[in-house]
C-alpha distance (Angstrom), angle and dihedral (degrees) to the residues before:
residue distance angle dihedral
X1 . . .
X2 4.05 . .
X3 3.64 111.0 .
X4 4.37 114.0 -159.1
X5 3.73 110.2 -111.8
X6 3.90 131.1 -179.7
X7 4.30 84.4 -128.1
X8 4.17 114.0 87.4
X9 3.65 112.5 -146.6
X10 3.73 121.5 -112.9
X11 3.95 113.8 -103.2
X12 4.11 90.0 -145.5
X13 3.43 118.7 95.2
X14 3.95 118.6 -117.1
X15 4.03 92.6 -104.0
X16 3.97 91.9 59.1
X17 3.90 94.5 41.0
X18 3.75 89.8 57.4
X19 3.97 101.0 42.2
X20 3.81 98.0 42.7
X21 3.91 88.2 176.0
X22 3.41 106.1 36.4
X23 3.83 96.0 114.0
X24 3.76 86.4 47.3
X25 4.26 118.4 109.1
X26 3.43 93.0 -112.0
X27 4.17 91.7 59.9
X28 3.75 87.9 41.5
X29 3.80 97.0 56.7
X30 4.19 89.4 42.9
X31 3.64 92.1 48.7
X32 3.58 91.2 54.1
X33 3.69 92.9 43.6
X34 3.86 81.9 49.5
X35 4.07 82.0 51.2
X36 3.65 100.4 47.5
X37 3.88 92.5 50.2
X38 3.95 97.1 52.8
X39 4.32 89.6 48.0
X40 3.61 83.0 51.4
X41 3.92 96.3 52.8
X42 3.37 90.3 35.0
X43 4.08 88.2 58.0
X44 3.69 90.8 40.0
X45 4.05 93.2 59.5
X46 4.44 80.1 63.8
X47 3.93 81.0 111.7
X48 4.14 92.1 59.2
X49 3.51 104.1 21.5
X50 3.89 101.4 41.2
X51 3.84 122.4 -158.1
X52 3.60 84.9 -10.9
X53 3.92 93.2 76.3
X54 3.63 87.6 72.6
X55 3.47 95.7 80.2
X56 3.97 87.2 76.2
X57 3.98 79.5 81.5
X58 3.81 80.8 84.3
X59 3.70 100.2 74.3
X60 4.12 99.9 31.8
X61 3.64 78.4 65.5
X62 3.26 102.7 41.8
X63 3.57 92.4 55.2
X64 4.39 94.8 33.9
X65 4.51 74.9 57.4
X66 3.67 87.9 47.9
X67 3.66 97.4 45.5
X68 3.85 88.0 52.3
X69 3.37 90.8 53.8
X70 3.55 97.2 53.5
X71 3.70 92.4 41.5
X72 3.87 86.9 54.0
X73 4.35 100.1 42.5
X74 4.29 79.5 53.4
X75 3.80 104.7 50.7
X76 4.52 88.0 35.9
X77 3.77 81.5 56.7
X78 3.96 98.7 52.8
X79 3.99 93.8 45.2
């Protein structure tokens, strides 16, 4: 049941009124940090997890593909 109040609900969903900033550069390059670290425990675990480690490929490039594209939105900018 809706009940009328005098208060209009925000249109942004829950995940972007938390995280104000999350779209921002600084989030970007962390989250691909963040990226790059997991591929490269992921690989490491090769020893325990066999052929199966390889799938940690998956978020070095991810982030190597994000790190481009931040590389390239910065240096379009200056010219």
């Amino acid at each position: 049941m809706i009940t009328p109040t005098d208060k209009v609900p925000s249109t942004r969903s829950a995940v972007k009124r938390s995280a104000p900033g999350w779209h921002g550069p600084r989030a970007r390059i962390f989250y691909n940090i963040l990226r790059a670290i997991v591929g490269a425990l992921i690989l490491s675990s090769i020893r325990y997890a066999g052929p199966l480690a390889f799938v940690g490929l998956i978020p070095l490039a991810w982030a190597a593909v994000g790190f481009w594209w931040i590389y390239r939105r910065r240096h379009a900018a200056h010219n």
